[in-house]
N, C-alpha and C positions, 0 to 999 in steps of 0.2 A: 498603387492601389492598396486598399487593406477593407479587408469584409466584402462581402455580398453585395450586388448590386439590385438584383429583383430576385425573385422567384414567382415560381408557377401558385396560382389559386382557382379551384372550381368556382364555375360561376356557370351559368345560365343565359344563352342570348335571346332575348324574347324580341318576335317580330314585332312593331307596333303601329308601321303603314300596312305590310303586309305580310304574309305568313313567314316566319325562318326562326321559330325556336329551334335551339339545340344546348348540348351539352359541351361547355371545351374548357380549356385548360387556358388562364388569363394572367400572362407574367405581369408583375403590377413592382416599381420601385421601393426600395427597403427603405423606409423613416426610423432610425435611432436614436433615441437620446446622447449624443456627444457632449460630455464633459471637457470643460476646458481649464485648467493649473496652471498657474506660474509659480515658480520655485515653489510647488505645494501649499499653494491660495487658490481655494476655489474662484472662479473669477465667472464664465457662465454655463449654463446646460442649452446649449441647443439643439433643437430637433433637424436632422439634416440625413442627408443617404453618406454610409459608411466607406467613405472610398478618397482617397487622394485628402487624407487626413493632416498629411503632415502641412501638405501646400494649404489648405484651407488656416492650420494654424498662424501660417505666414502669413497671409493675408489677414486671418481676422487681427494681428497684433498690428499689422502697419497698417489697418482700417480705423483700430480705436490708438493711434497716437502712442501706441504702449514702448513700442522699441520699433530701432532700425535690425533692418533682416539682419543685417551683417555682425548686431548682436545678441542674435539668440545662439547661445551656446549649445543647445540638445534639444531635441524632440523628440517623445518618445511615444508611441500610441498603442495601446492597452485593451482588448478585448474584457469586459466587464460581465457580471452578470446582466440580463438587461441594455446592454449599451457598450458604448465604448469610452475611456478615458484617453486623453490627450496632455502630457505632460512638457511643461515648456520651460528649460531650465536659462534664467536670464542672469545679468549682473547682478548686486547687491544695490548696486545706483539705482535701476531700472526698480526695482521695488516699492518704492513709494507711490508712483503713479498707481500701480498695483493695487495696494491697497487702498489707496481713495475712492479708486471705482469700482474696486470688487464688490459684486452683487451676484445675490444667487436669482439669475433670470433664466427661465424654462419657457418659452415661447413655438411657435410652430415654425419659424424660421432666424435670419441674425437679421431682428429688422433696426438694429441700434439706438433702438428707444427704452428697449427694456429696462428700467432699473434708472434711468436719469430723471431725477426728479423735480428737474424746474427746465418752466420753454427758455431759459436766456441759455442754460446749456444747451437743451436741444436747437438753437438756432447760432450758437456763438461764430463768430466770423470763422470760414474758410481760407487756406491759404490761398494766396493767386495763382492761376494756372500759368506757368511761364514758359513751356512746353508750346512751340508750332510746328503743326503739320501743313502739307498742302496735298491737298485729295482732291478728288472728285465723281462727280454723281456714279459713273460707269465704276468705281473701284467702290462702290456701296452697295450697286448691283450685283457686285462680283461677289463681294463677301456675304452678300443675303443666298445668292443663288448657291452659294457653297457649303452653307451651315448647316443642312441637313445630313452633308456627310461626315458631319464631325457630333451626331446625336446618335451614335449606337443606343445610350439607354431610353432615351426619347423614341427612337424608330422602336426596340421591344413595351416599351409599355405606355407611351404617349401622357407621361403624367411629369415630367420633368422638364426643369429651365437648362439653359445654356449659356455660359457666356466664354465670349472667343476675341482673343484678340488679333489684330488685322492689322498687315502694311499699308502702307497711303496710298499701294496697287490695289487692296483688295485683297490680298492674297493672304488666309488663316495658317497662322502659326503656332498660336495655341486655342484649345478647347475645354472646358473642365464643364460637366454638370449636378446639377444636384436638384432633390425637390421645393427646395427652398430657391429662389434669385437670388437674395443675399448669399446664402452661402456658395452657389455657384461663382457668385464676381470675387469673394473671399479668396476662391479656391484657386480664381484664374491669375488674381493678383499674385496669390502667393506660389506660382509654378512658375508664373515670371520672375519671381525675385529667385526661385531657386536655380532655375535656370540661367538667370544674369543675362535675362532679356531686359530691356528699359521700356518702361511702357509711355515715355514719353519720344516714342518713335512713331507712335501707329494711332490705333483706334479702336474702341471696345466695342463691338456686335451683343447685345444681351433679345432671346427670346422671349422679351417680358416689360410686364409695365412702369413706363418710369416713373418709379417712387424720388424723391428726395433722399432716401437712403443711397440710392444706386449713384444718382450723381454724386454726393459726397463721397461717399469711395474710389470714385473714380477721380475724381478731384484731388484726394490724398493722396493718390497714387502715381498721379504728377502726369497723367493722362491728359492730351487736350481737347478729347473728344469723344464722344459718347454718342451711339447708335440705338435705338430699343424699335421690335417692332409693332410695339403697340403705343398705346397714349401718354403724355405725363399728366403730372398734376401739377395744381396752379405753383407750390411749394418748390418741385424739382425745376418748373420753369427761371422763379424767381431766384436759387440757388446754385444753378449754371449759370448763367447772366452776371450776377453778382463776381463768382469769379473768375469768370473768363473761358467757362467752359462752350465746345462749341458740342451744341444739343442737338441730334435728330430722331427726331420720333415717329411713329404710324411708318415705318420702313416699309414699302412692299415692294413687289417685282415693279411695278409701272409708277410708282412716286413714292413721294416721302416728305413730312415736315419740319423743314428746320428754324427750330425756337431759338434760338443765340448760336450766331456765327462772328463773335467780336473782330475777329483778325482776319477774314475773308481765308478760312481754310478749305471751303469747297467750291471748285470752278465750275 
């Protein structure tokens, strides 16, 4: 962890069916500007909650193709005036990628669009998912009914995502959150790699809507299956599919939709 996660704010609860103004104290999650460096190349500024900074670096480098974890040499993170910096020290090789995609993007989360300026980048082929699991409906059960106890910042201020990775029982072994979805799967990614979990053992639970970003992350990260409990988009459908991601979406307690299940991974 590093920085704050909420703090307390006055606020006002006005009744609006019926009477219950009062006066209270309303803990609400921290949004900072996080700066991101490679060997001292600004590379992006994202807005994100200040906590589990190093794992979010990890992740966000094996999200954008930058380096394998195994060659980031240092990571250093930096309280700033205003924000936090984030310092990633790589090879001399790994540099050049660096530079080609270095951009100064400030956005309200890491939606990986920032700064790419043509759709044949932002749609360029995905690797194929080569990753199989064998799961089932009851072990998606398990991990929806379990997730709330792995959202401490969620349960204090209800304004944050989660994403959690899961055995093909169900059963949560890691959890990272942030106000941002991206940076939360960023975060999740990169606590697996530090921890020398393989996420192509399990399956991703995310609190949130599947964008097309989520599945490609997931997809990079050699996952073969992706959970979200809300809707995708037409984009995330056709980008799971493509690579052999197996997609379910609108998760709830009593059902759930599954968009691409290429290899029959849930029974």
């Amino acid at each position: 962890m590093s920085g704050m996660l909420d703090r307390p704010v006055a606020a006002q609860q006005l009744g609006l069916g019926e009477p219950g103004d009062a006066d209270l104290l309303r803990r609400i999650p921290i949004e900072a500007p996080v700066a991101i460096e490679y060997n001292g190349i600004g590379y992006a500024v994202m807005m994100a909650t200040p906590a589990d900074l190093e794992a979010y670096a990890v992740g966000l480098t094996l999200a954008e193709g930058i380096a394998r974890a195994d060659e980031i040499e240092d990571i250093g993170v930096h309280p700033i005036e205003g924000g936090w910096i984030v310092r990633v020290t790589l090879p001399p090789e790994r540099l050049e990628t660096v530079i080609e995609r270095a951009r100064t993007r400030v956005s309200e989360s890491s939606c990986g669009l920032c700064g790419i300026e043509s759709i044949e980048q932002v749609l360029r082929p995905l690797p194929p998912v080569t990753a199989r699991i064998a799961t089932s409906r009851a072990a998606i059960a398990k991990a929806l009914a379990a997730l709330s106890d792995h959202q401490p910042l969620s349960a204090a201020t209800g304004a944050v995502h989660a994403a959690a990775f899961c055995t093909p029982d169900g059963r949560i072994v890691a959890a990272r959150e942030d106000v941002g979805r991206h940076n939360a799967l960023d975060k999740l990614i990169g606590a697996l790699a530090l921890d020398g979990i393989d996420p192509a053992g399990g399956f991703i639970l995310l609190s949130a809507r599947c964008s097309y970003e989520l599945v490609e992350k997931t997809v990079r990260a050699g996952c073969p299956m992706l959970v979200t409990i809300s809707a995708p988009t037409s984009l995330a459908v056709e980008r799971a599919a493509a690579a052999g991601l197996t997609l379910v979406a609108l998760a709830r307690a009593d059902n759930a939709l599954v968009l691409s299940d290429p290899h029959g991974s849930i029974v």
